[in-house]
N, C-alpha and C positions, 0 to 999 in steps of 0.2 A: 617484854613483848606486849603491846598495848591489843587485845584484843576488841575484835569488831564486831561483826556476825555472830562468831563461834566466842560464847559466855562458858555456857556449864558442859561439861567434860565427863561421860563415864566411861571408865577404865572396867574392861572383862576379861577377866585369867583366872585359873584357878590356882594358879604360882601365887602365895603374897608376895613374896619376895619382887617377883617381874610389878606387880599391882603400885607398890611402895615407891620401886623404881621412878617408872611413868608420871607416878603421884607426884612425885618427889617435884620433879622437872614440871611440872603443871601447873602446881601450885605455885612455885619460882616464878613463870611467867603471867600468873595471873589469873589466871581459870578458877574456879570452881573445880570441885571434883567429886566424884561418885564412884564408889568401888563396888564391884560386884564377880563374883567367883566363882559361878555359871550364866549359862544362857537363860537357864528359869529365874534366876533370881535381875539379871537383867531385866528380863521384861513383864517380870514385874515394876521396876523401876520405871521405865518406860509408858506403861500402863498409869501411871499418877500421872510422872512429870517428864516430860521428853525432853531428852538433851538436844543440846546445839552439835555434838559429837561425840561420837561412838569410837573408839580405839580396843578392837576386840581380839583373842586371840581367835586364832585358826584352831588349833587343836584342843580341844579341850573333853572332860569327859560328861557324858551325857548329851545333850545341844552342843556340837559342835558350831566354831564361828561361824560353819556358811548356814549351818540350821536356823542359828541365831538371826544371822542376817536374813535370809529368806523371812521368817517367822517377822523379823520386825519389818519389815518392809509391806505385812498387809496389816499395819495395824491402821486403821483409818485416821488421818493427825493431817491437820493442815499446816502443820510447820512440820517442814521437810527439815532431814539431819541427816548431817556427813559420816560417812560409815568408811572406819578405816582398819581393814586385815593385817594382822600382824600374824607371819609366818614366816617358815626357814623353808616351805613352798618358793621355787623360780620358775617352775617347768609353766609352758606355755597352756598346757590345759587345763592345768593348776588356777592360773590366773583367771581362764576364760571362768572357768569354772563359779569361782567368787565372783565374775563382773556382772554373770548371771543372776544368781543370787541377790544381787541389788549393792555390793560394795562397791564403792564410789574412787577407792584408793588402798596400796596395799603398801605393808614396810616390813622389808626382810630381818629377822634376826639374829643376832640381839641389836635393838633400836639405837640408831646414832643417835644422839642428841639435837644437832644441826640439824640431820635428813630430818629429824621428825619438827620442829620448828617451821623446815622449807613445808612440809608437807600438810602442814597444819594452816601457815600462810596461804597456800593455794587456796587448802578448804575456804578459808574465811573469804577469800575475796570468790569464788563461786558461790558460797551457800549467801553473800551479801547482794549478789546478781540476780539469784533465787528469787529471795526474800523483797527484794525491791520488784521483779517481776512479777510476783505474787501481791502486792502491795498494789503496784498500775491495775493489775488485772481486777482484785477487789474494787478499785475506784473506779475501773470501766464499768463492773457488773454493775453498781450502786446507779452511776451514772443510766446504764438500759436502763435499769428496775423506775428511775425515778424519766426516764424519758417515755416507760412503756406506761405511766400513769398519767402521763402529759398528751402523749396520744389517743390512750384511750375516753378523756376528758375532750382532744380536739374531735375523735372521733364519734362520740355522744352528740357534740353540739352540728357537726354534721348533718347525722341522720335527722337531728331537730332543724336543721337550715333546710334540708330536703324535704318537710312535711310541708315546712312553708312555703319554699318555691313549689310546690305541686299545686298551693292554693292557690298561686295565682291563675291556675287553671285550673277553674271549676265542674267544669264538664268538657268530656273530649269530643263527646259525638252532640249534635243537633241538628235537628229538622227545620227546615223556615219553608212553609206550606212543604211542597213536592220535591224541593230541594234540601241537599245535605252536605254539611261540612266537619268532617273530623279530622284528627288534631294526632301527632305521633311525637313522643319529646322523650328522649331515651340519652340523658348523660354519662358521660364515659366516666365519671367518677362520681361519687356521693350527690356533690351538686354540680351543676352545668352554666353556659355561659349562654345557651340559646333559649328563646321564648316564644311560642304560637299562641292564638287568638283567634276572638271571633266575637261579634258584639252587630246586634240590631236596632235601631232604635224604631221599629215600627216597620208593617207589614210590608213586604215586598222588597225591605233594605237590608242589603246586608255592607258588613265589613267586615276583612277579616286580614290578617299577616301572617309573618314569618318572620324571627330577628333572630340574630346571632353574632354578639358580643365578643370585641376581641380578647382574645388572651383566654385561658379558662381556671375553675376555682373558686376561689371565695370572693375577688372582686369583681370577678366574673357576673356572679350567681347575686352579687348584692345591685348591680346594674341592671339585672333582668327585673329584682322586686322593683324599681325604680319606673322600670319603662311597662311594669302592668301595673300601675298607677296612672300612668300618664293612656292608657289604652283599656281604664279600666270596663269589661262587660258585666260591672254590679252598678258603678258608679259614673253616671249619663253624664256629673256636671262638672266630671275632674277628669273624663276622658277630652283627650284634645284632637283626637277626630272628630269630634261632635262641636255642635252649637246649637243652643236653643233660640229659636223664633216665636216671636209674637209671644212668649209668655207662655207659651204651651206644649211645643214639640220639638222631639231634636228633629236634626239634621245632621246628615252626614258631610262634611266639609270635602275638598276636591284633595287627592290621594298630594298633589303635590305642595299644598298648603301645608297637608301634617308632616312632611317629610322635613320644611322650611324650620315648622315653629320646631320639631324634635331637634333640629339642627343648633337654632341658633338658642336654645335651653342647653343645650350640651357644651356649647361653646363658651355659655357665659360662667356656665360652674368653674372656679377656679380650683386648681388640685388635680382634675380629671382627667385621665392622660387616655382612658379607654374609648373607643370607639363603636360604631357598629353597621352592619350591612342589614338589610331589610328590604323585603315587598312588602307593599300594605296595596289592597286591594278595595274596591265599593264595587257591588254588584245590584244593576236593576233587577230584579227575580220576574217583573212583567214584559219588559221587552229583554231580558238579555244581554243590556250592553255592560262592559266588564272596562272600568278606571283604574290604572293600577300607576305607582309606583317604582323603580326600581332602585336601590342606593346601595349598591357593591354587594348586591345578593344573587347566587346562580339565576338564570334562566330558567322562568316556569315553564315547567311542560304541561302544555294542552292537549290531551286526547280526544278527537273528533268524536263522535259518535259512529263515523262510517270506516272507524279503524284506524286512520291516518293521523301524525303525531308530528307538534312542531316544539319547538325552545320560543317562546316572545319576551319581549321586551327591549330594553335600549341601552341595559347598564344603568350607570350612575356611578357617584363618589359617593362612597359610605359617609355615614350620619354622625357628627364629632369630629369628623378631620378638618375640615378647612369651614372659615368662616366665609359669608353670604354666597353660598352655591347656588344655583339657579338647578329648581329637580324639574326634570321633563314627564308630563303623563304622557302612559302610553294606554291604547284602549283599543278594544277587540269586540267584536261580537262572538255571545260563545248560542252555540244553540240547544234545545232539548236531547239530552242523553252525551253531551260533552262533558267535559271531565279535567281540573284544574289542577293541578301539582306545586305546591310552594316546596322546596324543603333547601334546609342549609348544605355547606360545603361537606360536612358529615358523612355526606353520600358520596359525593361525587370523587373528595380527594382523598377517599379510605383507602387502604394498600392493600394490593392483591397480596397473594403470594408469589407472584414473577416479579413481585419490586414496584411496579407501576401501578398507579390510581385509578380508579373505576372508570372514571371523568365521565360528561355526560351521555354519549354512546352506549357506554354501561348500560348506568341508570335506567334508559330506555330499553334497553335488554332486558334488565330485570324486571321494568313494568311488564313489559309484553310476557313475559314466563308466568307473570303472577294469575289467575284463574280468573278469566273476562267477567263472568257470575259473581264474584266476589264485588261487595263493597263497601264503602266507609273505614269502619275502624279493622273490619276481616282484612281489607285490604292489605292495607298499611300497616299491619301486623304482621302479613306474607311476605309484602314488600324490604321488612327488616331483616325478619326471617333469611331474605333469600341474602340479603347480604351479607349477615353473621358466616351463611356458606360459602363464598368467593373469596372473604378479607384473609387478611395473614393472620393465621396460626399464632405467629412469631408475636406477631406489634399487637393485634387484637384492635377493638378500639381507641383509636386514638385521640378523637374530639367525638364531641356530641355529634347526634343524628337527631333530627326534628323532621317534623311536615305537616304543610294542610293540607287540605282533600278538600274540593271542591264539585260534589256532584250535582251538574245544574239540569232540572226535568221540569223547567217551565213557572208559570207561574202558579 
């Protein structure tokens, strides 16, 4: 019998004679073998070196086999061994009895030769079932342990991508004289795929956005470093909203110019497959008048001063997808104590808990609930606030939420 699984073999009886017997036949087919003539002096055995199988009797004096078996069955051993009862037991409660116990298989006596062969065969091919299942499952654990060290390295570099996407926005809240624009950027994971802004080049001017990047994650989050570079509010001569005249001051360029040149820079990158939707805004702070953009980004909402609330703009084709698009400005007068809303899809197509998206209706819901006295970044903090309370439970969030805030009180 060419053995597999089942190597070493100890034999428990306090008979020599039955010991010798079994011996006999075991050795013949190839085994190892261990004799032992109680249950304590088994396991002691046991306690060194564990066998591949147990062939024990039932009766014996002091540790009986099922004590034995019981007792070996909590010894702590991650190689599991086949435990087989030998008795002139048949009765059914007999059997359960030992199955309890932890015996794996039982041979009545006096032992066939054959039967115990068959029965040894079986063992080998379950305890080689075992042992190779036990084998997968070491290589799975190895496998976490060495994936939960891969994660927790992707997850380090993470929260370091996110200290960096935060720097591209420096400050959330700013004053330009009487007026104020703050900023809400709140990613649904580590890092995000959306970006806000806000940059002056001299008094009375403002510019400011909203973008958001398709897809989300890490190409996401590496598009957004990209486009505050290209919108930088530190650096006047690498932002391309801007242009300098005469040698001395910027200027802010017409909202549909920087939509153009964002476009056809996106287009010319080869490799690039990501996209993005955007308002980008310029605001006169002396008269009021408001140029904006729109390129596959919601509908701003404008808050009146005398309560009354509209969605403007015109659409547009997001920024990346199709080359030489023509971007239409759109422009508004807004007046003292009016009120600007940029914010991404985040809001609008979050999921209730009835299944269905905020959508803009919502959104205006939510502004109107939020506390008239409130403003700037309180705002926009209630404003999140109140949607953490309506989305689903179930999904949570699901993409970024962003916003600008636009509160204009004159020059």
């Amino acid at each position: 019998m060419e053995p597999g699984a089942i190597h070493k073999v100890l034999v428990v009886d306090d008979s020599r004679l039955q010991r010798r017997i079994l011996s006999s036949s075991l050795k013949k087919w190839g085994f190892d073998v261990i004799e032992a003539d109680s249950g304590e002096q088994a396991m002691e055995i046991c306690a060194q070196s564990m066998p591949d199988l147990i062939l024990s009797d039932w009766v014996m004096p002091g540790m009986t086999g099922v004590e034995f078996c019981r007792t070996f069955r909590r010894l702590n051993s991650d190689k599991y061994c086949y435990f087989i009862l030998l008795t002139s037991k048949s009765e059914k409660n007999e059997v359960a009895q030992g199955l309890d116990a932890g015996a794996d298989d039982f041979l009545i006596k006096p032992v066939d030769a054959d039967e115990l062969r068959a029965r040894i065969s079986a063992g080998d091919r379950i305890l080689g079932m075992q042992r190779e299942l036990s084998r997968k499952n070491q290589m799975i654990a190895r496998a976490l342990d060495e994936l939960k060290v891969a994660h927790d390295a992707i997850d380090k570099d993470l929260i370091q991508a996110r200290k960096i996407q935060e720097s591209l926005v420096p400050e959330f809240s700013r004053d330009f004289g009487r007026s104020r624009v703050s900023l809400l950027l709140k990613p649904c994971g580590h890092i995000g795929g959306d970006l806000v802004g806000m940059f002056s080049p001299g008094e009375n001017r403002l510019g400011f956005y909203s973008i958001d990047v398709s897809g989300h994650g890490i190409t996401s989050a590496m598009m957004t470093a990209r486009l505050g570079g290209y919108l930088s509010s530190l650096y006047f001569d690498q932002n391309v909203a801007m242009e300098k005249r005469f040698g001395k001051f910027y200027a802010l360029r017409p909202p549909q110019e920087v939509a153009s040149t964002l476009n056809s820079r996106l287009i010319a990158d080869a490799g690039i497959e990501e996209y993005f939707t955007m308002v980008y805004a310029i605001m006169d702070l002396r008269s009021g008048l408001l140029k904006m953009v729109q390129a596959g980004h919601p509908h701003p909402l404008l808050l009146r001063a005398d309560g009354s609330a509209e969605f403007i703009g015109e659409g547009g084709v997001p920024i990346g997808l199709l080359p030489d698009i023509p971007y239409t400005q759109y422009q508004t007068q807004m007046h003292p104590g009016d009120r600007l809303l940029l914010y991404s899809d985040g809001f609008t197509e979050c999921r209730l808990e009835n299944g269905e998206m905020l959508e803009p209706e919502g959104l205006l819901s939510l502004v109107r609930d939020c506390d008239p006295q409130q403003g700037g970044q309180e705002f926009l903090d209630d404003l999140f606030w109140r949607l953490t309370q309506v989305m689903s439970a179930e999904h949570g969030l699901e993409d970024d939420v962003s916003a600008t805030f636009l509160e204009f009180n004159g020059p």
